[in-house]
LOGU-385015 format. One record per residue (C-alpha): residue number from 1; residue in one letter; x, y, z. Coordinates in nm, 4 decimals, always signed. Example, Ala and Ser with C-alpha at 12.3 -4.5 7.8 and 13.67 -1.06 7.14 Angstrom:
% LOGU-385015
+-----+--------+----------+----------+----------+
! num ! residu !       xx !       yy !       zz !
+-----+--------+----------+----------+----------+
!   1 !      A !  +1.2300 !  -0.4500 !  +0.7800 !
!   2 !      S !  +1.3670 !  -0.1060 !  +0.7140 !
+-----+--------+----------+----------+----------+
***
This chain:
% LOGU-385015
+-----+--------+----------+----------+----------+
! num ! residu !       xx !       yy !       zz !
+-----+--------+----------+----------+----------+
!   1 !      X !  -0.6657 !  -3.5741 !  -1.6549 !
!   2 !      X !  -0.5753 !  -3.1848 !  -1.5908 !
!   3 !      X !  -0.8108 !  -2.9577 !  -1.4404 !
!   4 !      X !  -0.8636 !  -2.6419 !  -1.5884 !
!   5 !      X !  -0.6788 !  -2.3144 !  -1.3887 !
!   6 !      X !  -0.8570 !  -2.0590 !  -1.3008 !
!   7 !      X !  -0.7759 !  -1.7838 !  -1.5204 !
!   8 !      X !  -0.8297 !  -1.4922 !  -1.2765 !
!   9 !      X !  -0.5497 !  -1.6482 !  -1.0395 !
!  10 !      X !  -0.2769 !  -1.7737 !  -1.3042 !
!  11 !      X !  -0.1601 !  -1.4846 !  -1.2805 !
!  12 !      X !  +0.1810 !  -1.4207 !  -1.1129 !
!  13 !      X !  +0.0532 !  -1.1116 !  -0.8851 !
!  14 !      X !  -0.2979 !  -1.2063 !  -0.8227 !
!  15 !      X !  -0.1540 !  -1.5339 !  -0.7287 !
!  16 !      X !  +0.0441 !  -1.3493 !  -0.5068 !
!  17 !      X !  -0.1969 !  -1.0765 !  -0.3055 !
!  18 !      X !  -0.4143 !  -1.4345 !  -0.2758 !
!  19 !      X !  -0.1483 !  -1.5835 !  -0.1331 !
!  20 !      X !  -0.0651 !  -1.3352 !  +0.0810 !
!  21 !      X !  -0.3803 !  -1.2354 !  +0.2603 !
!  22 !      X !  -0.4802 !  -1.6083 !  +0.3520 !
!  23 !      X !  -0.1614 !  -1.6027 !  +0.6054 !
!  24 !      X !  -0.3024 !  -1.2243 !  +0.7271 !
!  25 !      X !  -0.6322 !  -1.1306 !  +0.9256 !
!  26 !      X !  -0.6013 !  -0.8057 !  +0.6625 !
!  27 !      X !  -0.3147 !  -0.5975 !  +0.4991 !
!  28 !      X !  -0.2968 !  -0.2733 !  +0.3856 !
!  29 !      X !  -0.1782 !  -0.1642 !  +0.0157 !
!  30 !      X !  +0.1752 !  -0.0655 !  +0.0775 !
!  31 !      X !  +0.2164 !  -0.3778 !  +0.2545 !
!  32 !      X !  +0.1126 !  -0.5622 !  -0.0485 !
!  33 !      X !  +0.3017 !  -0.3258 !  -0.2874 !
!  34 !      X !  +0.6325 !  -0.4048 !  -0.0742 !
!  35 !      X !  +0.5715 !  -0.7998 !  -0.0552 !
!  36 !      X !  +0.4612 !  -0.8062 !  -0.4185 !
!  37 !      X !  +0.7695 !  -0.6023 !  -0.5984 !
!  38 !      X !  +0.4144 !  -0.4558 !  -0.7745 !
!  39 !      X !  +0.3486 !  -0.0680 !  -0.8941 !
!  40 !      X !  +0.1307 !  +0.0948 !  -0.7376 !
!  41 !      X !  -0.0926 !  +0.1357 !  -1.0569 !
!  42 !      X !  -0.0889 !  -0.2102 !  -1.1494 !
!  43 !      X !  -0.1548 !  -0.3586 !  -0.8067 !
!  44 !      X !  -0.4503 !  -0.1529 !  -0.8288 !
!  45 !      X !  -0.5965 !  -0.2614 !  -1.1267 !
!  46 !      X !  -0.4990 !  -0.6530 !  -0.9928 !
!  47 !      X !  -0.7023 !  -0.6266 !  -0.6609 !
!  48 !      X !  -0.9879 !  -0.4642 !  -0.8850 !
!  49 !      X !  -1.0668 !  -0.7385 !  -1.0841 !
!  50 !      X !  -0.9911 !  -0.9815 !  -0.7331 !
!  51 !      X !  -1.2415 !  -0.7874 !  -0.5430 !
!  52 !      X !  -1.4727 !  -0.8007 !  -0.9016 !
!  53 !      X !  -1.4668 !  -1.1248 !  -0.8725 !
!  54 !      X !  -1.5255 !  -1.1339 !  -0.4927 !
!  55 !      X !  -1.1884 !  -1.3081 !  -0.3716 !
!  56 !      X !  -1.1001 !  -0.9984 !  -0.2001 !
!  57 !      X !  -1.2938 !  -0.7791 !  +0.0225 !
!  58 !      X !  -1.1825 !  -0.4033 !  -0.0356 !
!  59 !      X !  -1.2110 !  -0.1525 !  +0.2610 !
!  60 !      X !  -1.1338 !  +0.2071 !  +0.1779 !
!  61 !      X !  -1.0513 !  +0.4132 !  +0.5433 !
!  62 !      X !  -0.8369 !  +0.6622 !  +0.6957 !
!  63 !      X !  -0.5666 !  +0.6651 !  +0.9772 !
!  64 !      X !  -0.6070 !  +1.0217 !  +1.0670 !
!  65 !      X !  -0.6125 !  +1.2258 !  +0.7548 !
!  66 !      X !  -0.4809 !  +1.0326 !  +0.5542 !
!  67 !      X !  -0.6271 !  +0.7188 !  +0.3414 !
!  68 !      X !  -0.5917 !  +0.3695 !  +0.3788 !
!  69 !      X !  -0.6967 !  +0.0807 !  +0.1938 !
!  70 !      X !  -0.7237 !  -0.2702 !  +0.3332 !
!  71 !      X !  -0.8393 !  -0.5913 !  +0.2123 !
!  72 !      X !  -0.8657 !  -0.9377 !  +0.2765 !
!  73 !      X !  -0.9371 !  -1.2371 !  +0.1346 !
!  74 !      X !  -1.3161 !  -1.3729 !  +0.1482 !
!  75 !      X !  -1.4666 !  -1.6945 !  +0.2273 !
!  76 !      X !  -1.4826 !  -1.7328 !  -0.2086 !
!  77 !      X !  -1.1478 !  -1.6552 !  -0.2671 !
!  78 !      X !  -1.0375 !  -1.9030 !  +0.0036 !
!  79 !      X !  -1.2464 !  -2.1248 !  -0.1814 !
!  80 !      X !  -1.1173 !  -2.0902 !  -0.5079 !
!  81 !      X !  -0.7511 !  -2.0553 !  -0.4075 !
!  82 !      X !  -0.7765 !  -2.3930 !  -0.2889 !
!  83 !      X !  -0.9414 !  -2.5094 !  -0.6040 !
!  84 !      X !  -0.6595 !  -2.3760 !  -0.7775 !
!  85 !      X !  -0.4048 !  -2.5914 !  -0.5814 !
!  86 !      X !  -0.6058 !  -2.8867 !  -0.6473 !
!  87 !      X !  -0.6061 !  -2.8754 !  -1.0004 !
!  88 !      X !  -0.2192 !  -2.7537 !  -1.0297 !
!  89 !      X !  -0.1827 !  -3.0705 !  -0.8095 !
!  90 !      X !  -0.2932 !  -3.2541 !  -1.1585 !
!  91 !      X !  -0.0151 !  -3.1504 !  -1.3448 !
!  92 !      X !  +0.2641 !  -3.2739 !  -1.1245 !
!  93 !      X !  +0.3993 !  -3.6129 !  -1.2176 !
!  94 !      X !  +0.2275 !  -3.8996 !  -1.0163 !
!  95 !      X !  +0.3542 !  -3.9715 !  -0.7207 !
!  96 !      X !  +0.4883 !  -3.5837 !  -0.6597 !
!  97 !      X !  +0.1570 !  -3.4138 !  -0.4186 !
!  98 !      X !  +0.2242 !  -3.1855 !  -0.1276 !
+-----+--------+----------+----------+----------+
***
């Protein structure tokens, strides 16, 4: 039986910024921007609705005058990441996990 996917990390980039602040302690935007391939604008709106849904943890500073953001993933979105391997592990073919 499949499990359902959750919607809010099928997609490609959020997928992606997930995936890429469970290796890190915390990155900053243009890191993600650079890793990602994403714009600017629409790696905004993508960590929006992550941090909306509480996956990622949004921190808004400054390194001398000028701004930084920073985020990392949260204790949920850990959670739910692995959920979402779980049930894409029910679509492969039996026999084909890890």
């Amino acid at each position: 039986m499949f499990k359902p996917l959750d919607p809010l990390l099928h997609s490609e980039l959020r997928l992606a910024v997930v995936s890429l602040l469970i290796g890190v302690e915390e990155a900053e935007f243009p890191y993600i921007k650079e890793q990602t391939g994403a714009t600017a604008g629409n790696l905004s709106v993508q960590i929006d609705k992550l941090s909306a849904a509480g996956y990622v943890e949004v921190e808004k500073t400054f390194k001398g005058k000028r701004p930084c953001t920073l985020c990392r993933i949260t204790p949920a979105g850990l959670q739910a990441f692995e959920a979402y391997v779980e049930a894409l592990r029910t679509y492969l073919p039996v026999g084909q996990s890890s």
